[in-house]
C-alpha positions in Angstrom: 56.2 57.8 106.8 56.5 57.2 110.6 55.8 60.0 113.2 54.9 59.4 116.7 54.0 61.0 119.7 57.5 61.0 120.3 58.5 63.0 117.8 55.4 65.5 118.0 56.1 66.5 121.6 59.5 67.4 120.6 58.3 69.4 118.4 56.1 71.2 120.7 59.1 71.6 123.0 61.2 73.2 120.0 58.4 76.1 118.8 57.2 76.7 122.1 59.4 79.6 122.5 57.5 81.1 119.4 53.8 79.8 119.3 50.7 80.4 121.8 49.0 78.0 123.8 45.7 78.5 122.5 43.1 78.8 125.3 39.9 76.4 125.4 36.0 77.4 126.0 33.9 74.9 127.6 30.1 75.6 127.2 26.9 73.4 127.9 25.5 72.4 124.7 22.3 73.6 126.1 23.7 77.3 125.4 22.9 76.4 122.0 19.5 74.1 122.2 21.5 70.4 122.5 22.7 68.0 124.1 26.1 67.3 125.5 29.0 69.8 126.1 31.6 71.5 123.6 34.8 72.6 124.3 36.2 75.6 122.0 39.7 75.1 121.0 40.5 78.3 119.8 43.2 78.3 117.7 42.1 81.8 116.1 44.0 82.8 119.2 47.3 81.9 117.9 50.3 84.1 116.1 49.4 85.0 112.8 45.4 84.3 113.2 45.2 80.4 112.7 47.1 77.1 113.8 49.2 77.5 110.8 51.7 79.1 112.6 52.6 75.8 114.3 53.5 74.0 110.7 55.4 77.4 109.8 57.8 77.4 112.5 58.5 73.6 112.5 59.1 74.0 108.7 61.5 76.8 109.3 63.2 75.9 112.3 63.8 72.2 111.4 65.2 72.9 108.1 67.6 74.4 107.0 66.9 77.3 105.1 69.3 79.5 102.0 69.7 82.6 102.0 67.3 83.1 98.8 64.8 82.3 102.0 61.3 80.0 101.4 58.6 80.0 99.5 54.9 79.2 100.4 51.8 79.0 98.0 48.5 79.3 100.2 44.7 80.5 100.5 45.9 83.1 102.8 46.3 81.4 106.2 49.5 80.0 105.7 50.9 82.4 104.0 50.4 84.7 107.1 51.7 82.1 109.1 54.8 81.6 106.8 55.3 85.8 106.5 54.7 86.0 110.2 57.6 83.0 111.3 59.9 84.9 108.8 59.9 88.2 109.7 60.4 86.6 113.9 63.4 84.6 112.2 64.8 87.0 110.1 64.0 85.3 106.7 63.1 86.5 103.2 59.9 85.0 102.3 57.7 85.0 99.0 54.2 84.0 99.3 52.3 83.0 96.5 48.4 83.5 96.9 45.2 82.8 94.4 42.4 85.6 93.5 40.0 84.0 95.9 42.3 85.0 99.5 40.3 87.3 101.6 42.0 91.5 101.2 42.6 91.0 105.1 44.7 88.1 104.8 46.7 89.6 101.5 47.6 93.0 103.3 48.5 91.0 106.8 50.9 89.1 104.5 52.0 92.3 103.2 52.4 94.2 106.9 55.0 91.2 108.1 57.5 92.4 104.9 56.7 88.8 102.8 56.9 89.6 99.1 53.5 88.5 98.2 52.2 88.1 94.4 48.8 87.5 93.6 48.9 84.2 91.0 45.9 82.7 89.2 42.0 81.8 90.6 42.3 79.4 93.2 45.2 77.6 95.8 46.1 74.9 92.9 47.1 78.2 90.7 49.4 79.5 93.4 50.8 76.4 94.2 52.0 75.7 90.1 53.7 79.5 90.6 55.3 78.7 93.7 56.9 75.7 92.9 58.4 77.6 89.1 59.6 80.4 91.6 61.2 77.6 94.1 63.1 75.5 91.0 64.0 78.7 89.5 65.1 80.4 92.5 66.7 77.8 95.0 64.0 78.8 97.6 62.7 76.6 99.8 59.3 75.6 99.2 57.3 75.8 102.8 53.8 73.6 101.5 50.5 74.1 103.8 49.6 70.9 104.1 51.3 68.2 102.6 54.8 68.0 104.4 56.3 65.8 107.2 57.4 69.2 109.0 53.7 70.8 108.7 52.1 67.6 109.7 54.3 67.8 113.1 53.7 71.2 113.6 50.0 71.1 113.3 50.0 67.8 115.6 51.3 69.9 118.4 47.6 71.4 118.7 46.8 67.6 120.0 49.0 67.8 122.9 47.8 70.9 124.2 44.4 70.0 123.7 44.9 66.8 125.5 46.7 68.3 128.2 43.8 71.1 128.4 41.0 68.1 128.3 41.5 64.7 128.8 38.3 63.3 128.4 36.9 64.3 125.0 35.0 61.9 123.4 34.4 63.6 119.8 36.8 65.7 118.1 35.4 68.1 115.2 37.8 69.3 112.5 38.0 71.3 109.2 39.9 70.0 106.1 41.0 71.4 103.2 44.3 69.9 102.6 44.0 67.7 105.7 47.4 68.9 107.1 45.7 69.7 110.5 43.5 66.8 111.0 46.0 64.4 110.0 48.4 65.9 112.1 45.7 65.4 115.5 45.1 62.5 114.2 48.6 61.3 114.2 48.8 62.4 118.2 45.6 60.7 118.9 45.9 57.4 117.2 46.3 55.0 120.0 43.3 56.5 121.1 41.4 56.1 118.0 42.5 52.4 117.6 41.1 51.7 121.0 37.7 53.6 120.4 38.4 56.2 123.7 37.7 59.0 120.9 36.1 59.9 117.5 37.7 62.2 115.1 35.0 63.6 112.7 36.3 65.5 109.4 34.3 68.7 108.4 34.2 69.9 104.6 32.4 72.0 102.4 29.8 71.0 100.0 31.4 73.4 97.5 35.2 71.6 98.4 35.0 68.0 99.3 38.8 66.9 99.2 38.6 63.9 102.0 35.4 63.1 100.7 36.9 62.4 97.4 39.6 61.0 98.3 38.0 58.3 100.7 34.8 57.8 97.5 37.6 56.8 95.2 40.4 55.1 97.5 43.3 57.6 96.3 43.8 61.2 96.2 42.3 63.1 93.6 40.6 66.4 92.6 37.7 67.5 93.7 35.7 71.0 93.7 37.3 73.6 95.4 35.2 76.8 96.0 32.7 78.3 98.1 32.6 80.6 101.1 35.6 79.2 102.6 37.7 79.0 99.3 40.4 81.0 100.7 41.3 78.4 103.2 39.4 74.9 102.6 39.8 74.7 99.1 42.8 73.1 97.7 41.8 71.0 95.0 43.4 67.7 96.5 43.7 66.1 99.9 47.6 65.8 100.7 49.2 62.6 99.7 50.6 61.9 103.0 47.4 62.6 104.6 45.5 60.7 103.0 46.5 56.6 104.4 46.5 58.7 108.3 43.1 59.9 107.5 41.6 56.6 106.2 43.4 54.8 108.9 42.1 57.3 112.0 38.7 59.6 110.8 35.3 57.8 112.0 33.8 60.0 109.5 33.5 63.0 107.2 30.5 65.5 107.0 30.1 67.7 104.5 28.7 71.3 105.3 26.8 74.0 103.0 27.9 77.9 103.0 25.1 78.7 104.6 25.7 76.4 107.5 29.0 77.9 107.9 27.8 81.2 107.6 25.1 80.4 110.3 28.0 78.9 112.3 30.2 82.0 112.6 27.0 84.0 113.1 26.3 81.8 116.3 29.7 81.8 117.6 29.5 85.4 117.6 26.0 85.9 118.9 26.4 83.1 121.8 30.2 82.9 122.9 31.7 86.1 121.4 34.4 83.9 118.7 34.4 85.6 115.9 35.7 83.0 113.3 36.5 83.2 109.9 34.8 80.9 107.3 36.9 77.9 107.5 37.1 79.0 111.3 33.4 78.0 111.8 33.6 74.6 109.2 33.5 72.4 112.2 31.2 74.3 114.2 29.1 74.2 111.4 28.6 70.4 111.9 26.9 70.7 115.1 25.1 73.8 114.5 23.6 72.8 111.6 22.9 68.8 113.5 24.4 67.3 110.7 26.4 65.9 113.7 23.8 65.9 116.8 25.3 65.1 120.0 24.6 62.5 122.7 23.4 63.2 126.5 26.8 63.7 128.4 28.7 63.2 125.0 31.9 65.9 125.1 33.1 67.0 121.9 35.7 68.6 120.7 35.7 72.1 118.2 38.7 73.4 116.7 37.9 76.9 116.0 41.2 76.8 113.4 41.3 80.4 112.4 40.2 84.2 112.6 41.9 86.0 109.7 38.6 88.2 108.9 37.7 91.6 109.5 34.5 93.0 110.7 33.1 93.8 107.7 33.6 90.5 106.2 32.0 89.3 109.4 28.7 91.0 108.6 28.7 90.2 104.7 29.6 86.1 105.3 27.4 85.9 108.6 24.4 87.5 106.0 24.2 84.8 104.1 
């Protein structure tokens, strides 16, 4: 598989029309008791709650749908993102979503006119079912992470970000699939290569797929649960992410619930973001100084989603 920047900026050019560009927070890191400075990307902002909207649109205006319409199996996030690109584009959509997805993301699905079914514990569950209703219907099947069209939409985040901040040195993101990370990682691999910036993966304990993945040397299943389960928890690491992620991530941390819960507490209490779960993963890292900082060290947090309501707020911040 061969994408380059090329081919992600035309893709940015091609969903402009339909996505946000996400705004960016710059704070001292002495706001929060360290060292260095954080910049916010907060992609929370965007249509449909997260930076899945990117991969949605790419998927659908790339290819070239029936009139059945598409598919999508997801935690919740892409599901609203596929339901939300749909009903803009006039398309029947069927999303396919596990026990664990959060009530607000399930009846945000349901508002944008998706026909939604509720199939089996976790993502892997909803997956199985999406792909039996894809062969048997002739939909097609939209998948969250581990696509050529999701990996270029979710690399469109990059350029903005670059264009937004030049001179990052650090780059924090969540993985559950690793379409997003994979995606950056694909716009900023020059930059890797030639050491001008870090890109750090963030999991749960409770779902390490890139951990996995890298421990063994191929893709393969790991836990999938916790407090972010409804959008970090696949099971497996994508296949295609998985040789872009060994080739451009520095390193992985691995995060407990209650340092994510802490994290969306803080980003409330101290800049007003009020993230979801897998939102607050990669703020998580620094919050919690599993990843500390240097003096004058810039790093980059992609705050990758706000699908939450107030209430959940509360209970997952009272951890």
């Amino acid at each position: 598989m061969t994408i380059g920047k090329a081919d992600i900026r035309a893709t940015l050019k091609l969903i402009r029309p339909y996505i946000r560009r996400t705004p960016i927070l710059e704070t001292s890191g002495s706001d929060f008791g360290m060292k260095g400075t954080f910049v916010f990307k907060l992609e929370l902002c965007q249509h449909a709650g997260s930076f899945k909207a990117r991969g949605a649109f790419t998927n659908l205006l790339l290819r070239k749908v029936p009139p059945v319409g598409v598919v999508a199996a997801s935690g919740g996030n892409h599901g609203v993102a596929v339901a939300y690109a749909a009903s803009k584009l006039g398309i029947p959509a069927k999303i396919f979503v596990p026990v664990v997805s959060s009530l607000s993301k399930i009846d945000k699905i349901r508002a944008l006119g998706a026909d939604l079914i509720v199939a089996g514990d976790l993502y892997a569950d909803a997956l199985a079912a999406s792909e039996a209703w894809a062969s048997e219907s002739g939909a097609l099947p939209i998948h969250a992470f581990d696509q050529v069209e999701t990996l270029l939409g979710q690399g469109t985040l990059a350029v903005e970000l670059e264009e937004q901040v030049a001179d990052l040195d650090t780059l924090l993101v969540a993985v559950g699939g690793g379409g997003l990370i994979a995606g950056i990682a694909l716009w900023f691999r020059d930059r890797v290569k030639r050491g001008k910036i870090s890109i750090i993966g963030v999991e749960p304990e409770t779902a390490p797929t890139l951990t996995y993945a890298l421990r063994e040397g191929h893709v393969t299943d790991a836990p999938a649960g916790g407090i972010a389960a409804d959008s970090l928890a696949p099971r497996r690491l994508g296949e295609l992410v998985f040789p872009i992620a060994k080739e451009c991530v520095d390193q992985v941390i691995l995060v407990p619930d209650q340092a994510i819960a802490e994290a969306q507490q803080r980003l409330w209490e101290f800049v007003r973001i009020a993230a979801e779960p897998g939102g607050a993963a990669a703020a998580a890292a620094v919050f919690s100084r599993l990843y500390q900082p240097r003096e004058k060290e810039r790093v980059g947090v992609i705050i990758s989603g706000g699908n939450t309501t107030a209430v959940n707020f509360k209970q997952a911040s009272a951890f």
